[in-house]
C-alpha positions as CSV (number, residue, x, y, z in Angstrom):
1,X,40.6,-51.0,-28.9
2,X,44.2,-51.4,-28.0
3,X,47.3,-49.5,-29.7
4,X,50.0,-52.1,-27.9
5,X,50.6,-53.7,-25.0
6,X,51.1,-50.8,-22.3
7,X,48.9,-48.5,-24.2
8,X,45.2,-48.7,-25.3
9,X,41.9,-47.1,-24.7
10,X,39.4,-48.5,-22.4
11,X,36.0,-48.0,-23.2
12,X,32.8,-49.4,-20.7
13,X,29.2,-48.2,-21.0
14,X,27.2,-48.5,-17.9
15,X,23.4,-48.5,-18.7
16,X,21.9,-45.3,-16.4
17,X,17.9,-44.9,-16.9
18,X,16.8,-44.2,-20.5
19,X,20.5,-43.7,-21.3
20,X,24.2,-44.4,-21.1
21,X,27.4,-42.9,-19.5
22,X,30.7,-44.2,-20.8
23,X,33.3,-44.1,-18.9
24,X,36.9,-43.6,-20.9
25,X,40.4,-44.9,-19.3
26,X,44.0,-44.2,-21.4
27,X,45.9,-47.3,-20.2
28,X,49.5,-46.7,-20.0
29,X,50.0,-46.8,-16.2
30,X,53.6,-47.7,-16.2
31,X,54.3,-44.9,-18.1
32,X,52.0,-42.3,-16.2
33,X,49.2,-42.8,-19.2
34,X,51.7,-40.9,-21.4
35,X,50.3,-40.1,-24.7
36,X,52.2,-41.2,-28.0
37,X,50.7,-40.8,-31.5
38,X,49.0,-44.0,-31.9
39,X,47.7,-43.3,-28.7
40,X,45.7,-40.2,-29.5
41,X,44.5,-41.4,-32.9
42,X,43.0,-44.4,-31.2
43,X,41.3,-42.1,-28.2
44,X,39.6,-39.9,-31.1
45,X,38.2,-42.8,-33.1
46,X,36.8,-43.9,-29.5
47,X,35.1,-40.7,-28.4
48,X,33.6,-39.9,-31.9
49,X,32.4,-43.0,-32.0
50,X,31.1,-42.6,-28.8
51,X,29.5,-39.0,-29.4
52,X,27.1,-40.9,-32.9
53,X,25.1,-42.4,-29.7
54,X,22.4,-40.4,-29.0
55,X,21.7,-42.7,-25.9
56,X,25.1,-41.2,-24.5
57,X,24.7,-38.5,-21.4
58,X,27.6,-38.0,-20.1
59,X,31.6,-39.4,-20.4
60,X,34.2,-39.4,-17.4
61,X,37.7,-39.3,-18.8
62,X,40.5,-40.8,-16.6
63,X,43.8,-42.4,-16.5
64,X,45.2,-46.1,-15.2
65,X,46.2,-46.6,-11.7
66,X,46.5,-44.0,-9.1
67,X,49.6,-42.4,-9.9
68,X,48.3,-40.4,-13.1
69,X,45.4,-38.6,-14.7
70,X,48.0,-37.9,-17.9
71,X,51.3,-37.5,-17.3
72,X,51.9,-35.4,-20.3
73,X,53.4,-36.6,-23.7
74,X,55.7,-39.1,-25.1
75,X,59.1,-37.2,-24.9
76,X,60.6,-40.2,-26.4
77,X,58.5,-39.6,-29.3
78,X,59.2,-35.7,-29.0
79,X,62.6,-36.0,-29.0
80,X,62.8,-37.6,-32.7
81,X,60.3,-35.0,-35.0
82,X,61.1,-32.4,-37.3
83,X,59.7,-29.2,-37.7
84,X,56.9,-31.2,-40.4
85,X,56.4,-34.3,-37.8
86,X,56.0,-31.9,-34.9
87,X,53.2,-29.9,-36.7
88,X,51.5,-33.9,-37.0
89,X,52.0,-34.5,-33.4
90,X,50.8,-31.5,-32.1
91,X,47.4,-31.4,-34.1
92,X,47.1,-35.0,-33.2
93,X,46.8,-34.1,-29.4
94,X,44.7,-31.5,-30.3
95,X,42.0,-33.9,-32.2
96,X,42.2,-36.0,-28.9
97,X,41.2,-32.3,-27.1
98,X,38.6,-31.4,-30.0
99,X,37.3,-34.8,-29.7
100,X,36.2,-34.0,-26.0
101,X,34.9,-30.3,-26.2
102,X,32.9,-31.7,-29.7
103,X,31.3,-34.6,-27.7
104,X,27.7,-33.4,-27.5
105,X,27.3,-34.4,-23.6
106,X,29.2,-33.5,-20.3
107,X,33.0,-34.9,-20.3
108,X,34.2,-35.5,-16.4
109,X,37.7,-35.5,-15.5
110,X,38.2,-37.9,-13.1
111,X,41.7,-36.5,-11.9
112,X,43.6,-39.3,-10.0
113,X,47.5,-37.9,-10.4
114,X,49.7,-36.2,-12.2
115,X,48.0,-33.7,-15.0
116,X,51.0,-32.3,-16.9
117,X,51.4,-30.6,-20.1
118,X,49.6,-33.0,-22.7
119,X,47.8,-34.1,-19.7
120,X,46.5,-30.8,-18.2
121,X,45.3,-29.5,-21.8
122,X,43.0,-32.7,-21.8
123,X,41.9,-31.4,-18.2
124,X,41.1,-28.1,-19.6
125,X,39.2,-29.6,-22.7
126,X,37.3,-31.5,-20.3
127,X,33.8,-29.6,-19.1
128,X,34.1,-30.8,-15.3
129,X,37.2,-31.6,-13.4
130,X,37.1,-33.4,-10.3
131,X,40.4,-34.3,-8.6
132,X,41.6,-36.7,-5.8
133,X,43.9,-34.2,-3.2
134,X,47.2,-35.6,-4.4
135,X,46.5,-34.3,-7.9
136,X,49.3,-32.2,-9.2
137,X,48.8,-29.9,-12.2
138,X,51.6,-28.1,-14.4
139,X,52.5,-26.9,-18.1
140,X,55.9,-28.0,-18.2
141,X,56.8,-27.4,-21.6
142,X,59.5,-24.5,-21.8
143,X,61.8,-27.2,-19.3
144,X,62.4,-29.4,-22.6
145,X,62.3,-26.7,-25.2
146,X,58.9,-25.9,-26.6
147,X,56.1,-24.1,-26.0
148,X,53.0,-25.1,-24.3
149,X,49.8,-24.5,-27.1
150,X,46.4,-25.8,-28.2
151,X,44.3,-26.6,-25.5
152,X,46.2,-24.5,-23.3
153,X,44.4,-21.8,-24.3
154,X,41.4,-22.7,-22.5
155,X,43.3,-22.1,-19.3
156,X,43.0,-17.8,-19.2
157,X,39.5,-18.5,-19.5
158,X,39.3,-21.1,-16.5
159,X,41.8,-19.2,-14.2
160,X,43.2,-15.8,-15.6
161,X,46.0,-14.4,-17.2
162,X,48.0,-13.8,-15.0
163,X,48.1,-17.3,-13.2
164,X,48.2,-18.9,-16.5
165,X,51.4,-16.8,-17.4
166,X,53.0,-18.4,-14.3
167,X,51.9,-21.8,-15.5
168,X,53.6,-21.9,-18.8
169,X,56.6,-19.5,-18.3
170,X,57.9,-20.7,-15.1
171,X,56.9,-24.8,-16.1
172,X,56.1,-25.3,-12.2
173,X,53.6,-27.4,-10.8
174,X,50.6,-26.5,-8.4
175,X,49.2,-28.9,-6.3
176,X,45.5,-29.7,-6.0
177,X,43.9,-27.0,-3.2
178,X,46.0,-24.6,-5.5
179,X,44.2,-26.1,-8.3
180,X,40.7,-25.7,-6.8
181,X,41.1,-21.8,-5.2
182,X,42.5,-20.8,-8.7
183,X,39.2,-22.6,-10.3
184,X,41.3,-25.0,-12.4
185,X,39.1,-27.6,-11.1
186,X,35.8,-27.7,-9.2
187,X,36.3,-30.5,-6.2
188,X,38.9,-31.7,-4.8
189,X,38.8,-35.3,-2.3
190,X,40.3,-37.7,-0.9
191,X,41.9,-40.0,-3.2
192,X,39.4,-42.9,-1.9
193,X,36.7,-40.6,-2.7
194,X,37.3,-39.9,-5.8
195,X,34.7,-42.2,-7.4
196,X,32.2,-40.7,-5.1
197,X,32.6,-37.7,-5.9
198,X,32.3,-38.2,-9.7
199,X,29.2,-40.1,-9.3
200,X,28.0,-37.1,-7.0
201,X,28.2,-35.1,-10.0
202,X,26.7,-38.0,-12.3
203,X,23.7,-37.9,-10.9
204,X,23.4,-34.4,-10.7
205,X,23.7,-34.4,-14.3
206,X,21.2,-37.2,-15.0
207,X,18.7,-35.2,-13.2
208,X,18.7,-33.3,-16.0
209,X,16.5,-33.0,-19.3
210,X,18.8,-34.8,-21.5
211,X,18.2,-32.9,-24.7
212,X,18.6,-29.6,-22.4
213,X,22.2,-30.5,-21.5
214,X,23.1,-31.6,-24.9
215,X,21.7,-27.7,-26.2
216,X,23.5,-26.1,-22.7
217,X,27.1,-27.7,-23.9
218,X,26.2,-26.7,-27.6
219,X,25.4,-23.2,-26.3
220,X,28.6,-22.6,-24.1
221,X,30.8,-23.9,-26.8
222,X,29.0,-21.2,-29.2
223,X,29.8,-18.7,-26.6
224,X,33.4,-19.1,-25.9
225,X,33.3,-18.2,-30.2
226,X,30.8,-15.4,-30.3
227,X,30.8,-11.6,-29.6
228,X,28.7,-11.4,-26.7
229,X,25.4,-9.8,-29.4
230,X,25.8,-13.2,-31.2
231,X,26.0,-15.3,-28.0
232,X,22.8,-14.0,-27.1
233,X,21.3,-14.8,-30.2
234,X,21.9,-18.2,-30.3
235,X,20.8,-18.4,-26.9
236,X,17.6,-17.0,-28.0
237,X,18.0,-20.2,-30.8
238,X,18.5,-22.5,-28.5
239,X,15.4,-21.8,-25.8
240,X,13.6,-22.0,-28.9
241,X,15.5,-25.4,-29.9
242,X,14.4,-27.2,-26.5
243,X,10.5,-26.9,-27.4
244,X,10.9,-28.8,-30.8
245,X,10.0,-32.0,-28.1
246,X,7.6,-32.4,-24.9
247,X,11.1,-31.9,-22.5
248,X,10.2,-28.8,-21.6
249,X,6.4,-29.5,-21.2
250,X,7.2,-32.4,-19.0
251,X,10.1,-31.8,-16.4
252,X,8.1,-28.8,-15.8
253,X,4.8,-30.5,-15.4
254,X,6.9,-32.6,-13.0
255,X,8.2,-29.5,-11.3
256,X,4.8,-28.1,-10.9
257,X,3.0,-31.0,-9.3
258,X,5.8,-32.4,-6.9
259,X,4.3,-32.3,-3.2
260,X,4.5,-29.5,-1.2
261,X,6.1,-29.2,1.7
């Protein structure tokens, strides 16, 4: 798994129930978890290998140490490309993001830092976002020279126009409580209950008919695509979908005959 000495891709798989939930670290803690090239290619052969499992639940994304979630991008690396080389880079990061919103289970950020640029567009890709209170979040990009793209686009959807315009054309940063009254992210906690909290949503999650989140994530992907007539019908597709096995027949046979109170 590892692209070098300060930078590789952690991968652990913790056995939950009738399934697993893998839990995903970029290592490059000296450097904020910066993200070069190799970096990314190695993080999307890692998460599409992970997304073949059909044991797989759920994923939680984070970074090394405490000091970052992502710090952004290697601007060493950015400093060097050409028009041609910059069009690799930047589609590289964005099969790192694809890689994540493809994944056919939950992805949880586990936010424990800085989430800038590169770093916040990973974020975004993600499908829940939990962050310790001395997160901080910003699109920094127009400070060096270029504009911030891909994934960012997710961000109008998550928390308006008008709050993602002063993301990417002032460059400043907003700190976590910002983050979570703007809806960037859905918890914020104390940095020493960060772990908590993730597992919190866990086991939420794996209270769940796991073929019914698999369709849900499939569904809401569909719908960020779709006029809202087709989103509809392939909601319709889906409901239908979930009774091709017993899930539906047995979590609510469970639901029916837990005691009453």
């Amino acid at each position: 798994m590892a692209t070098g000495a300060q930078a590789r891709v952690h991968v652990d798989l913790e056995s939950r129930g009738t399934g697993v939930v893998a839990r995903v670290t970029i290592d490059n803690a000296t450097k904020l978890n910066i993200l070069g090239s190799a970096l990314m290619a190695e993080f999307v052969a890692e998460v599409t290998a992970l997304g073949a499992r059909e044991d797989l639940r759920a994923l939680v994304l984070t970074g090394a140490g405490d000091r970052a979630f992502i710090g952004g991008a290697n601007i060493h690396e950015m400093a060097a490309l050409d028009a041609a080389a910059a069009r690799g880079f930047i589609t590289g990061l964005h099969r790192m993001c694809a890689a994540l919103r493809d994944l056919p289970v939950p992805v949880v950020a586990r936010i424990n830092g800085y989430a800038l640029g590169a770093g916040l567009e990973v974020a975004a890709a993600c499908d829940l976002r939990v962050a310790a209170s001395n997160a901080v979040f910003g699109m920094p990009e127009v400070r060096v020279g270029i504009p911030s793209v891909i994934e960012a686009a997710l961000l109008p959807g998550l928390i308006g126009w008008g709050r993602t315009r002063e993301l990417l054309l002032l460059g400043e940063s907003i700190d976590a409580e910002t983050a979570l009254r703007w809806g960037l992210v859905q918890k914020v906690v104390p940095a020493d209950a960060l772990d908590a909290a993730v597992e919190s949503c866990l086991v939420t999650l794996l209270e769940a008919g796991p073929r019914a989140v698999r369709l849900q994530k499939k569904l809401i992907r569909q719908w960020e695509e779709l006029p809202l007539s087709g989103a509809i019908a392939a909601g319709i597709d889906a409901f239908a979908d979930a009774y091709a096995t017993d899930e539906p027949s047995r979590l609510m046979r469970a639901f029916l005959d837990r005691p009453r109170r």
